[in-house]
Biopython code that builds the backbone (N, CA, C, O; Angstrom):
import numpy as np
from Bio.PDB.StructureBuilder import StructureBuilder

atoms = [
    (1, "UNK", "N", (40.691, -8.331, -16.149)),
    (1, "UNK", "CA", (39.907, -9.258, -15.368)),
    (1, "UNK", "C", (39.383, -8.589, -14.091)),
    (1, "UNK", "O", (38.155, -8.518, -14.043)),
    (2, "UNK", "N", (40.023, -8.109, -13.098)),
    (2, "UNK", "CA", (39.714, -7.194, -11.794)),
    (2, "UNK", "C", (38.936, -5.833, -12.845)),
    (2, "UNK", "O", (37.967, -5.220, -12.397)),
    (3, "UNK", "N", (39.338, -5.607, -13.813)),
    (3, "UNK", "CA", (37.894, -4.511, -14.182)),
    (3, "UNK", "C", (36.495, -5.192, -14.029)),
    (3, "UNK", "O", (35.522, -4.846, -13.360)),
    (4, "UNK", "N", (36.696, -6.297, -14.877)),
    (4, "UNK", "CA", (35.180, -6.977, -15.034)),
    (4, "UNK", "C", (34.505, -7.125, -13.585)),
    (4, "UNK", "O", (33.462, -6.682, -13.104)),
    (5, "UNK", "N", (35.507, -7.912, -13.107)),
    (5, "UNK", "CA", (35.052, -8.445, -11.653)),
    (5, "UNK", "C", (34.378, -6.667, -10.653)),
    (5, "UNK", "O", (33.374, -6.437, -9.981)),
    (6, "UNK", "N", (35.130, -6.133, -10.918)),
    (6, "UNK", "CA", (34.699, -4.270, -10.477)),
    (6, "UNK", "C", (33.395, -4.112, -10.755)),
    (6, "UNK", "O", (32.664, -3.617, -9.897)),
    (7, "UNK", "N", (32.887, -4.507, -12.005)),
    (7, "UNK", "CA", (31.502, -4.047, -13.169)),
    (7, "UNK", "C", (30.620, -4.446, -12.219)),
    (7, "UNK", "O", (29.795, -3.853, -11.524)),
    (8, "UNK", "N", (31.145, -6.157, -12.392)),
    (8, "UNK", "CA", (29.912, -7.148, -11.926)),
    (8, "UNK", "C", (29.319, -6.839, -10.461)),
    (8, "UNK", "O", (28.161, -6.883, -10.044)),
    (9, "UNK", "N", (31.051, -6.371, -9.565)),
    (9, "UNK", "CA", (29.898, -6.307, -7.939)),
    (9, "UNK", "C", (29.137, -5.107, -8.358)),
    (9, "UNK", "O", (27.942, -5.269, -8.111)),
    (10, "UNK", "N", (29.451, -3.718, -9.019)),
    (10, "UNK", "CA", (28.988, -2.396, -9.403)),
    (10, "UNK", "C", (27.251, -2.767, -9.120)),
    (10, "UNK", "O", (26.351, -2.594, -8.298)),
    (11, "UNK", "N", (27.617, -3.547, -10.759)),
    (11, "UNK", "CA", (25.870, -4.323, -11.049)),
    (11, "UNK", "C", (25.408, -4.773, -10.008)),
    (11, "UNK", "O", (24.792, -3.998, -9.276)),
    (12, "UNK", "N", (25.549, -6.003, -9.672)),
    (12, "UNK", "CA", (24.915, -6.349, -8.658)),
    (12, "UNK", "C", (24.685, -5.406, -7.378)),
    (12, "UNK", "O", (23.703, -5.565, -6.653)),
    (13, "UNK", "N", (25.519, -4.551, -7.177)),
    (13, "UNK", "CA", (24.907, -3.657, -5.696)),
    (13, "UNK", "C", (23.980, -2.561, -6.484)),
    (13, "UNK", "O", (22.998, -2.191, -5.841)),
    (14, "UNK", "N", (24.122, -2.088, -7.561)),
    (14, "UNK", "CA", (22.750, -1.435, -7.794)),
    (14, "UNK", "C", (21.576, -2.199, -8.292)),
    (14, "UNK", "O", (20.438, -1.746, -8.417)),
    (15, "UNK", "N", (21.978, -3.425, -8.566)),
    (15, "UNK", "CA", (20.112, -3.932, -8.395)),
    (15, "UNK", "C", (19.663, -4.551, -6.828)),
    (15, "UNK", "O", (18.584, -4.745, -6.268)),
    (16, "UNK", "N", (20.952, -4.724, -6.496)),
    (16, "UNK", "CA", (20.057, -4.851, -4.871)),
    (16, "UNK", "C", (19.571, -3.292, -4.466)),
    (16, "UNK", "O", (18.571, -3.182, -3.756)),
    (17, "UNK", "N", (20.300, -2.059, -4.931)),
    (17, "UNK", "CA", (19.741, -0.897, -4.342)),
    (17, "UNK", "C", (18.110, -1.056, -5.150)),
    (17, "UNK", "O", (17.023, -0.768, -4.648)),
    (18, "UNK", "N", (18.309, -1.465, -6.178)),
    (18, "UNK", "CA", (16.968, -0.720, -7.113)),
    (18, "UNK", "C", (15.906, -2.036, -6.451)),
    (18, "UNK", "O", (14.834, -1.718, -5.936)),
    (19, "UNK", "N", (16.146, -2.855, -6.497)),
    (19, "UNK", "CA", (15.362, -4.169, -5.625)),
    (19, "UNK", "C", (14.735, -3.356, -4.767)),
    (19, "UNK", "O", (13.708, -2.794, -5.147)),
    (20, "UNK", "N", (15.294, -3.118, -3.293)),
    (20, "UNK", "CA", (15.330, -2.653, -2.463)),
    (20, "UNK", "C", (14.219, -1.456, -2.300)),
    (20, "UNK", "O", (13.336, -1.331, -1.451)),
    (21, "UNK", "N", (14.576, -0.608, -3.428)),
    (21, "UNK", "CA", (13.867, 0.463, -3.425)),
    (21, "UNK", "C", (12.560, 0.458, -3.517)),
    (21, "UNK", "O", (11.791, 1.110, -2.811)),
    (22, "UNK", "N", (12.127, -0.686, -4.876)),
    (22, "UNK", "CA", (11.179, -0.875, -5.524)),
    (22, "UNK", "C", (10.237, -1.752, -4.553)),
    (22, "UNK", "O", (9.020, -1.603, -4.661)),
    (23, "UNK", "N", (10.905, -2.926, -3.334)),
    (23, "UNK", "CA", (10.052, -2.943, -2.412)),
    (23, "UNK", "C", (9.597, -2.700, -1.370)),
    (23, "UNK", "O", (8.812, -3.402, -0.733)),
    (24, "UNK", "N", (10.507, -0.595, -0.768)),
    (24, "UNK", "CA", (9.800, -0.069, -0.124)),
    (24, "UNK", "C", (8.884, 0.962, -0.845)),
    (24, "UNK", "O", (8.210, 1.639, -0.068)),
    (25, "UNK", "N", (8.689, 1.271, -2.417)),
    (25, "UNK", "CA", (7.612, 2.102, -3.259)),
    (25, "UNK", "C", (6.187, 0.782, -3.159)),
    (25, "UNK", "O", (5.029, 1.195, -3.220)),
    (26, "UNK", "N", (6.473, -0.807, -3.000)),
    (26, "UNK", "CA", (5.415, -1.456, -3.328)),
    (26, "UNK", "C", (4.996, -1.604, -1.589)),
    (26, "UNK", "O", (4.027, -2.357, -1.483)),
    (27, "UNK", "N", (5.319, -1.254, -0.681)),
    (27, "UNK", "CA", (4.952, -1.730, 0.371)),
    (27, "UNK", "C", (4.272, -0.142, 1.329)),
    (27, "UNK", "O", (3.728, -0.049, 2.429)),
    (28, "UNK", "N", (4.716, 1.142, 0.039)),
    (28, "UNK", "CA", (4.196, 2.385, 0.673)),
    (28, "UNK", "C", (2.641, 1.843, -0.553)),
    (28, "UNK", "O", (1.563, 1.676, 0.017)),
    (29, "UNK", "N", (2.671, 1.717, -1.459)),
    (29, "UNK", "CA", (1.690, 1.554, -2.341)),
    (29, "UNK", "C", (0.079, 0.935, -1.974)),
    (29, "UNK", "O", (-1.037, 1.255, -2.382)),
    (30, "UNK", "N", (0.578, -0.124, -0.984)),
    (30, "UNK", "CA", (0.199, -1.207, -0.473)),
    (30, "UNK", "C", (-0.424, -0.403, 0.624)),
    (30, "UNK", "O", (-1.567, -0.719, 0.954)),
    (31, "UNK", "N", (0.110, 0.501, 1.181)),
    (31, "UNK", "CA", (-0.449, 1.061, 2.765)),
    (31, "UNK", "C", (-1.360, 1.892, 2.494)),
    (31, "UNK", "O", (-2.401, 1.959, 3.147)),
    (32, "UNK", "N", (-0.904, 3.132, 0.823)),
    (32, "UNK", "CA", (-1.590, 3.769, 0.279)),
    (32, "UNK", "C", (-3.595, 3.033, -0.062)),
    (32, "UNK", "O", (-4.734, 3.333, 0.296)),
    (33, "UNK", "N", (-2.934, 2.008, -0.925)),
    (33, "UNK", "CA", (-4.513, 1.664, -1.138)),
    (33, "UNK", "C", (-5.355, 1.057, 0.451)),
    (33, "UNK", "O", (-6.544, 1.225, 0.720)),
    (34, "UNK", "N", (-4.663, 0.577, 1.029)),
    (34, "UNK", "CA", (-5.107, 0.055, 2.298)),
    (34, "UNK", "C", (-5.669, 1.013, 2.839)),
    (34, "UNK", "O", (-6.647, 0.636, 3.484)),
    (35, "UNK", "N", (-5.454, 2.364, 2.881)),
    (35, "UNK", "CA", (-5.832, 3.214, 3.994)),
    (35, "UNK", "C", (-7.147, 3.722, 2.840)),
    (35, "UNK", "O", (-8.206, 4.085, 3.352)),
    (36, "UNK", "N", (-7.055, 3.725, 1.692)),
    (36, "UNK", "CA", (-7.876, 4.618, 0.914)),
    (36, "UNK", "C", (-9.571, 3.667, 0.921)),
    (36, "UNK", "O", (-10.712, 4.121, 0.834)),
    (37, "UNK", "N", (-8.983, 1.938, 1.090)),
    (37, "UNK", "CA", (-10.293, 0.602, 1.690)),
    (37, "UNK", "C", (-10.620, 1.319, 2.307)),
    (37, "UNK", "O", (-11.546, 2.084, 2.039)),
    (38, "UNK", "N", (-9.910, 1.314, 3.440)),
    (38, "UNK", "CA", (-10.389, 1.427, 4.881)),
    (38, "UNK", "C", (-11.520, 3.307, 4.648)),
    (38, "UNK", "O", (-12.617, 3.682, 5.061)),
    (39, "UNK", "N", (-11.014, 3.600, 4.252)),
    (39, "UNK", "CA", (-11.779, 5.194, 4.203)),
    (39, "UNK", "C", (-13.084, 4.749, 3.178)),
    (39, "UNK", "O", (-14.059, 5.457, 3.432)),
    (40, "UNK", "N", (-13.312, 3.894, 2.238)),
    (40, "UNK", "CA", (-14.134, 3.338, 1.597)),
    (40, "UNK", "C", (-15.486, 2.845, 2.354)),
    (40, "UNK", "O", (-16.683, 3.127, 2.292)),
    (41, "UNK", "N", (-14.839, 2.149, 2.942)),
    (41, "UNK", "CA", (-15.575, 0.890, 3.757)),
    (41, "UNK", "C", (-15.918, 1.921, 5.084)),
    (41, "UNK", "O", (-16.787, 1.346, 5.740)),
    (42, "UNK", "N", (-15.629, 2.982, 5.606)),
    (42, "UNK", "CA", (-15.926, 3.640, 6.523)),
    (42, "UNK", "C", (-17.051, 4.516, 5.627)),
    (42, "UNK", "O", (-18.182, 4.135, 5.929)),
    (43, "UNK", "N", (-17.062, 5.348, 4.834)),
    (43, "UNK", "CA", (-17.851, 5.883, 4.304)),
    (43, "UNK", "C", (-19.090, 5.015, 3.969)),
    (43, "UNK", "O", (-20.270, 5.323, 4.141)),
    (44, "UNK", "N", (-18.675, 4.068, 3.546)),
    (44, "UNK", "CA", (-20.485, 3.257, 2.800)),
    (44, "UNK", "C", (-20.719, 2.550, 4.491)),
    (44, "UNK", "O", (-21.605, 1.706, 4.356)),
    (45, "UNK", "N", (-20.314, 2.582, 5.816)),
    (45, "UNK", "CA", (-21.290, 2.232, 6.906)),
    (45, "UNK", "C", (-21.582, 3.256, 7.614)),
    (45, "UNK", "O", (-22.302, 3.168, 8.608)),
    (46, "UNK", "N", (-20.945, 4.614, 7.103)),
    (46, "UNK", "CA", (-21.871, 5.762, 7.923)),
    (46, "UNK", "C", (-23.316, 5.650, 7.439)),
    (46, "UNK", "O", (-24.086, 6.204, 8.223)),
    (47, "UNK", "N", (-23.920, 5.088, 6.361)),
    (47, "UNK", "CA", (-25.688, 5.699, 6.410)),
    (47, "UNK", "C", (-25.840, 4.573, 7.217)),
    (47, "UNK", "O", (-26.566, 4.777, 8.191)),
    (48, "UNK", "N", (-25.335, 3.330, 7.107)),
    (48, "UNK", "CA", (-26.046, 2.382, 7.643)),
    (48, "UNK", "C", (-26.124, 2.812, 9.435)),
    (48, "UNK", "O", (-27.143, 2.847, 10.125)),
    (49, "UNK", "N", (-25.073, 3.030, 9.751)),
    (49, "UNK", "CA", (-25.030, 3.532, 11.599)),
    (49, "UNK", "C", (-26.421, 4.561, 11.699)),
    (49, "UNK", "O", (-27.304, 4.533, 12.557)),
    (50, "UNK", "N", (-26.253, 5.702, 10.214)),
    (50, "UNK", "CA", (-27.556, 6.585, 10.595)),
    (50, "UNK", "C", (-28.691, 5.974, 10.636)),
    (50, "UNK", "O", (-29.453, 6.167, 11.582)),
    (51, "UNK", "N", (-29.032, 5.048, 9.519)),
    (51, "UNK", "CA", (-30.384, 4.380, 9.381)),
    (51, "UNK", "C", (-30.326, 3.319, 10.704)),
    (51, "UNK", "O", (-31.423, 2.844, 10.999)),
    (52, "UNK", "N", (-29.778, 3.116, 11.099)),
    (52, "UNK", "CA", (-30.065, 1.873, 12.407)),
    (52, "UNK", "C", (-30.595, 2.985, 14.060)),
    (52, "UNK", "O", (-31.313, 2.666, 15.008)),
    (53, "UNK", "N", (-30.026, 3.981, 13.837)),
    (53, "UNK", "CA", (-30.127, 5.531, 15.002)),
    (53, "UNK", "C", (-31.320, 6.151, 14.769)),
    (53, "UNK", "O", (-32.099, 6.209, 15.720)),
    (54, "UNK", "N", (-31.646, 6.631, 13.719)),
    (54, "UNK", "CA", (-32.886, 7.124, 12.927)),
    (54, "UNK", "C", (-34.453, 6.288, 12.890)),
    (54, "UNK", "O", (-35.544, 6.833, 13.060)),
    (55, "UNK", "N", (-34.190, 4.719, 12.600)),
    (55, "UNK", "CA", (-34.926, 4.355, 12.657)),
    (55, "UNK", "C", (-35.957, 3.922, 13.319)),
    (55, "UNK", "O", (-35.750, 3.315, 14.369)),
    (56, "UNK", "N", (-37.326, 4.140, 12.845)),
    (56, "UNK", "CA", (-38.248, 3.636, 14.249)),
    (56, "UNK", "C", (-39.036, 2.784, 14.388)),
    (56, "UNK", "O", (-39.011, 2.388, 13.223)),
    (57, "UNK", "N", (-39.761, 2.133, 14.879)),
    (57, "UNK", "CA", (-40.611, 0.976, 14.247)),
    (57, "UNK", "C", (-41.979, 1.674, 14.476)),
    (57, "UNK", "O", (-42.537, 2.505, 15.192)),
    (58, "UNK", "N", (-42.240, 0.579, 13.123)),
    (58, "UNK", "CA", (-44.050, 1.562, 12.194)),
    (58, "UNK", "C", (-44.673, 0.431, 12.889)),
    (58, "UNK", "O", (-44.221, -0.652, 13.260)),
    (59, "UNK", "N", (-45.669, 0.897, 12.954)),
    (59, "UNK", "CA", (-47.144, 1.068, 13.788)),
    (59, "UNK", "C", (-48.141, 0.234, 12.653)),
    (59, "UNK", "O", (-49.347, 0.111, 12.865)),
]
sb = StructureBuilder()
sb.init_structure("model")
sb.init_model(0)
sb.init_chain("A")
sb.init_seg("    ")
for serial, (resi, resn, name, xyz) in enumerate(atoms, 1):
    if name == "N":
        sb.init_residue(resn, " ", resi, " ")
    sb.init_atom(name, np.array(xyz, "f"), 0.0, 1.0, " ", f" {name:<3s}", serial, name[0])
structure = sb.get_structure()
C-alpha cells in the first residue's frame, strides 16, 4: 500500500514537472512568434515611411 501511495505522489510530481515545463516552452513560443509579428509588421511600414518622405506633390 505505501508502495502505491510512493508511485502515485512519483506521478503526480512529474506531471506537474512536465505541466510546468510545457508552459514555459508555450509561453517562450508565444514571445518567439510575437517578436517575429512585430519584425513583420515593421518591415511592410518601412516603404510606407519611405513613400510618405519621398513623396511630392504633382503639379
Amino acid at each position: 500500500m505505501l508502495k502505491a501511495l510512493l508511485a502515485r505522489v512519483s506521478f503526480l510530481r512529474h506531471r506537474a514537472l512536465a505541466l510546468s515545463n510545457r508552459n514555459d516552452q508555450l509561453k517562450a513560443d508565444s514571445d518567439e512568434r510575437r517578436e517575429r509579428w512585430n519584425q513583420v509588421i515593421a518591415e511592410h511600414q518601412k516603404p510606407l515611411d519611405q513613400q510618405k518622405g519621398t513623396s511630392a506633390p504633382r503639379k
